[in-house]
Structures are given as C-alpha cells and as structure tokens.
N, C-alpha and C positions, 0 to 999 in steps of 0.2 A: 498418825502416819506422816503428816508433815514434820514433826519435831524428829522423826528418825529419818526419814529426805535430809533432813538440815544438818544434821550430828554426819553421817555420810557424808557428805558434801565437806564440811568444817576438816573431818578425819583427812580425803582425799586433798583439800585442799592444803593442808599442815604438811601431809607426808609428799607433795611435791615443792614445798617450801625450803623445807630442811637437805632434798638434794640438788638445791641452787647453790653455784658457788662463792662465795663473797666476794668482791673486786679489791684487786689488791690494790695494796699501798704502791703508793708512786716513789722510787725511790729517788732522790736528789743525785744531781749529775754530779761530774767533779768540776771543780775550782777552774775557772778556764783563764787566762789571760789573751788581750789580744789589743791593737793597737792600728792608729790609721795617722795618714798625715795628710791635713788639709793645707800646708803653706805656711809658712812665715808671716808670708802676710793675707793668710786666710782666704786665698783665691777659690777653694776648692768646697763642694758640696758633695760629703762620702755617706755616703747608706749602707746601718749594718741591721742584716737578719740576727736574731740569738739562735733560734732553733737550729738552724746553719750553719752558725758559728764563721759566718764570713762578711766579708763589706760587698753588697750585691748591685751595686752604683757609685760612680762617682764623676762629676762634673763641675765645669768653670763656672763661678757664679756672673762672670760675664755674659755667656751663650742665651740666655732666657730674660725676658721682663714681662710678662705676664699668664694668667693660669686661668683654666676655664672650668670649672667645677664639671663631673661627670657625671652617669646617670639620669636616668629617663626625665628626673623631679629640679636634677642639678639648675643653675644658674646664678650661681656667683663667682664675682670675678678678680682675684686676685695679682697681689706685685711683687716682684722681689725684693724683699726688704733686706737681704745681704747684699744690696747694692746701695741700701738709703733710701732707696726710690719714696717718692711723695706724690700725694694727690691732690689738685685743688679745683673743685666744683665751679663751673662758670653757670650764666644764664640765658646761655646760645643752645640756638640748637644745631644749626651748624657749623660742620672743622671751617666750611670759607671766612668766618663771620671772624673769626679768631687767629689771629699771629702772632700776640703778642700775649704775656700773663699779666701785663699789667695791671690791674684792678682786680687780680683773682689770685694774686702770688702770697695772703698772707694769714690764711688759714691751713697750713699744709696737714693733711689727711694721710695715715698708713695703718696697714693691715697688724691688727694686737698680736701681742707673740701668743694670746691666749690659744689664738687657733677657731677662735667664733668667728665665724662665716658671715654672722651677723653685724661684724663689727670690723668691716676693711675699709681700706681708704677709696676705691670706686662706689663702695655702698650701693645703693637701689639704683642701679642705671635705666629700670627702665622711667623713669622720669622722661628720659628723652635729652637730657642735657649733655652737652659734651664735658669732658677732663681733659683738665690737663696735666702731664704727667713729666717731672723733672725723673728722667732717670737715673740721675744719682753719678755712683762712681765705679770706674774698676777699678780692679785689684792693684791696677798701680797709680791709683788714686789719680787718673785724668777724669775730669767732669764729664759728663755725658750730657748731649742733646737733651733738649723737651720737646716732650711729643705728644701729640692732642687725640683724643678716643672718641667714638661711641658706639655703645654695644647696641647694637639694630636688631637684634631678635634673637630671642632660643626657640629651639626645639626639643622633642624627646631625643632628637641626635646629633643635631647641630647648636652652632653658632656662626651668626654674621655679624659681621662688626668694620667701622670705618677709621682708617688711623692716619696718618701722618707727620712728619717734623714739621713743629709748631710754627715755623716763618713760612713752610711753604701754602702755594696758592692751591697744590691741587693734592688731590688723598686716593688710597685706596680699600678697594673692600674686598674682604676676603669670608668666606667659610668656610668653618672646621669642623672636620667631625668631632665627637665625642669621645675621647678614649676609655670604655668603661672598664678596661683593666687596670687604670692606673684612678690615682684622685686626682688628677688634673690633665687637662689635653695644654703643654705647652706653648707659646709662641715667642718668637721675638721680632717687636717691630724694627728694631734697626736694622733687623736682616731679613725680613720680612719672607719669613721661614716659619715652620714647624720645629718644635723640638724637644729631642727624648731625653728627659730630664730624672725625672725618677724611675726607679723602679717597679715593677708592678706592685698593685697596693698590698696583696699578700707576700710580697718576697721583701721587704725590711721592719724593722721596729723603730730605729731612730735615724736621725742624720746629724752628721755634726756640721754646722753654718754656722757664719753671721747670718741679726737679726735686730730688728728695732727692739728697744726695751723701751718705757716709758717709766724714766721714774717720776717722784710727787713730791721729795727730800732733797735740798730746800727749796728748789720751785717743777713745774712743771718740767724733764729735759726729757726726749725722744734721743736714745744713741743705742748705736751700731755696736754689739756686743757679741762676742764669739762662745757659742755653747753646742749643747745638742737637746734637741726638736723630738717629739717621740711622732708618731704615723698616729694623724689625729682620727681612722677609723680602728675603732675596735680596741684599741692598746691604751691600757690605764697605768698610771702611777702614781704611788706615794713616795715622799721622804719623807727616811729614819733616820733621827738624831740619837732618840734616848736610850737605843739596844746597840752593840756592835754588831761588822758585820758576820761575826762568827759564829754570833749567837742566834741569828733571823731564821728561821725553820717553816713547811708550809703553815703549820700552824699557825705563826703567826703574823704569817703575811696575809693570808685567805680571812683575817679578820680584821684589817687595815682599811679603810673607806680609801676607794682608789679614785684619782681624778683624771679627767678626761681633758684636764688644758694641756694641750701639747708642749710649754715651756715649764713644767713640775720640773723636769729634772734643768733646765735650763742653763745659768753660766755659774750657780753660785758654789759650785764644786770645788770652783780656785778663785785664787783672790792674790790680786797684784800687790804687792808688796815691796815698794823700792821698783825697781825695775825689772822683776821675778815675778813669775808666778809659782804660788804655794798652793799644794792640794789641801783642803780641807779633808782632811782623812776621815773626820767623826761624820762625815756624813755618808748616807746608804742611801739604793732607789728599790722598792719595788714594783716590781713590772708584770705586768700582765697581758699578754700577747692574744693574736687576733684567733687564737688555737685555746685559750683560756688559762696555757701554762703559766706559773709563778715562775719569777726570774730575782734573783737579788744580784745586786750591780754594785759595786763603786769604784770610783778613779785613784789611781795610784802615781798620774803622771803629767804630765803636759808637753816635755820635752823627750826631743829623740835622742839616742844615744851619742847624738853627733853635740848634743844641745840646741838645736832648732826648738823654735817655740812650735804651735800649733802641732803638735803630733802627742793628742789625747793616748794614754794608757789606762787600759781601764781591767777588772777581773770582775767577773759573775757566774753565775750558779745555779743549774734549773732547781726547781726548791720539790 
C-alpha cells in the first residue's frame, strides 16, 4: 500500500513539474556609451548608476572632509582623500592639550583606496585619543587648515564628536544622525555643516575622484591619482585583459571571481604618456551590481570633445 502512496505521489509530483515554466535567458542590452566631466583639474566627484544609465550625483571635492559610516553596527570614520587629507595620531586626549603637530606630524596616516574600513587613517578612535588632520588641498591647489578630532561616541543612530582648527583654544561638539540611506552621514569641519555628498547607496555603482594610491616601486610613495571608485556595498569587479571586449558574454563573466576592493577598476585604464593621457583599450571591467546584474565596461576616452582632460568616456553592456 505504501509503495503505491509513493508511485502516486512521484506520478503527481513529475506531472506538476513538467507544467513549470523555465526562466528565460537574460538577454544582453545594447552597447551603450556615455561620458561625465569632472574638471581639468579634477575638482568634481560624479556618481554613475548602470541600470539607469545616468550620473545620479555630483559634487566639489572641496564641500566635504569627513564620513561617518552608517547603520545600526556602523562606526568608522573616514577622510577625503581627493583632497590628500592625512592623519596623525597624538597621545592627548584633549583638542585643549594640542595646537600645535609638532611631535605628531611624521607618521601621516589615510584611508587605502582598497575601501577596508579597517584600514583608514583615523583608525580605532575609540582609544579616546585625539587627530590631527592636515586637510590637504583644493582644487586649486591652496593648502588647507589643520584640524584636530575626536570621536566621543556612537550610537545605533548617532554620532558625537569634538573638532576644531588646530591653533585654536576652544572647539566644538556636534551630533549627527545617521544617514542609513546613504554609506556615509557627511560632514565638513571647516564649515561645520552637514553634507549631501553621495548619492543614495542603491542609486550609483561608481564615482569617478581623486584618491590616495600607495605605491611600493621604488620606495614607499602615497599620491593623489585620478580614477573611478566602484560603491563598496554589494558591487563586485573583475579586470579582463586576456578576452576582448566583444567577446565577454554572461557566461563568462558569472564565472570570474569578482573582487570587493573598491579601486579594482581604479586609475590604470589610462596611462600618461608625454603629457597625454592614452586609454589602455586591452583592458575591460566586469561588474556586478547591488541588483546582481552583469555589466561589462571599458573606457574609450579621457578627453572632451573640446580636449579637456578629466572627462572619462566610457561604453558597457548588461551581459
């Protein structure tokens, strides 16, 4: 009696299998081109969506110097390193105690382009110690102030924190909420404001900025390089050298070990040459978005039609 329950069962189950429909194939979009201009002299930070097919931010790398990680677990705290910004650890714990970097100015500390949270230039604040923070330059390369931190507390929705310019005697404290639609609640102390910096963390894929690079060849050098950043939640890349990109299909992107450092696709696209920049055409990216879609990418350009440098040209492809 059980063996014909079971055969029934097997029967009914089979014959509602076979009227399931199979999910179709995804078919790849068309070839899209499309292009942004951050500056001449790379003032500008642009955020582009793929799925959108648009640039859905874009801002002065001036307006901002530091970021406050979001969600409930968040608490790291990052710098603008399209400004140079540096950090150097004292062993105060008070901003009064400090006006000067004198004896703290020669280890300078910044956030990796890898995009590990583990690894920036404020580090573990809560030690309780103050920074201090040389903010670098703007865009038209005047020096900026130093300014001395310390981060006083997180929450599941805030943060408080105490800042000042490094010579003066008196500081203030501020807290900020949490932005948990974006990855970072903005600030700027020189202006000591809030500021809407990125775009919401599901509305881009990359940004094209400056950014610190560290190279190791011939020695240690930290420099200010201009590329594009991918949205270090949820969005993976590989580069391709050894297929063109006419030939990269889902097939076989969806089998590429995809990385999670936000500078994969980084600056080496183009390469200075004389006082030009050349696209490196043999190179491709692919991408993987916060939606799971395959994307193949590569740059065809750097200059505008007018010849302005900084205005990336690029074409890609949902796969």
């Amino acid at each position: 009696m059980r063996l014909i329950l079971f055969i029934a069962a097997f029967i009914t189950l089979s014959s509602c299998l076979k009227e399931e429909s199979p999910i179709p194939k995804r078919e790849p979009g068309d070839v899209v081109t499309n292009e942004t201009n951050i500056g001449s002299n790379y003032e500008y930070q642009a955020y582009f969506d793929l799925s959108q097919n648009k640039m859905t931010g874009k801002i002065s790398k001036n307006n901002w110097d530091i970021g406050f990680e979001t969600g409930e677990n968040g608490s790291r705290v990052i710098i603008n390193t399209a400004r140079n910004m540096m950090v150097y650890h004292t062993d105060q714990t008070e901003l009064a105690n400090i006006t000067s970097a004198d004896g703290y100015n020669e280890n300078a500390l910044f956030d990796q382009a890898t995009g590990n949270l583990d690894s920036t230039g404020i580090g573990n604040w809560e030690d309780g110690f103050v920074r201090i923070i040389n903010m670098g330059y703007s865009s038209t390369q005047q020096e900026l102030d130093w300014y001395k931190l310390k981060i006083i507390e997180v929450t599941p929705t805030t943060y408080t924190f105490e800042f000042a310019n490094l010579t003066a005697n008196s500081s203030m404290t501020r807290t900020i909420l949490k932005q948990d639609e974006y990855n970072f609640t903005y600030f700027s102390m020189m202006s000591d404001m809030e500021i809407e910096v990125s775009p919401k963390t599901t509305e881009w894929d990359f940004v094209f900025t400056q950014y610190i690079h560290q190279f190791y060849e011939p020695v240690e050098t930290p420099y200010l390089l201009t590329g594009c950043i991918t949205n270090r939640r949820n969005t993976k890349v590989a580069k391709v050298t050894e297929v063109d990109f006419e030939s990269i299909d889902l097939e076989y992107a969806s089998n590429l070990v995809l990385s999670e450092h936000t500078n994969t696709i980084g600056f080496s696209w183009k390469t200075l040459v004389g006082e030009s920049y050349e696209i490196n055409s043999d190179m491709s990216y692919i991408i993987q978005d916060h939606e799971g879609i395959y994307y193949k990418l590569r740059f065809i350009d750097f200059y505008s039609e007018t010849g302005e440098k900084g205005n990336p040209v690029w074409e890609f492809q949902s796969l």
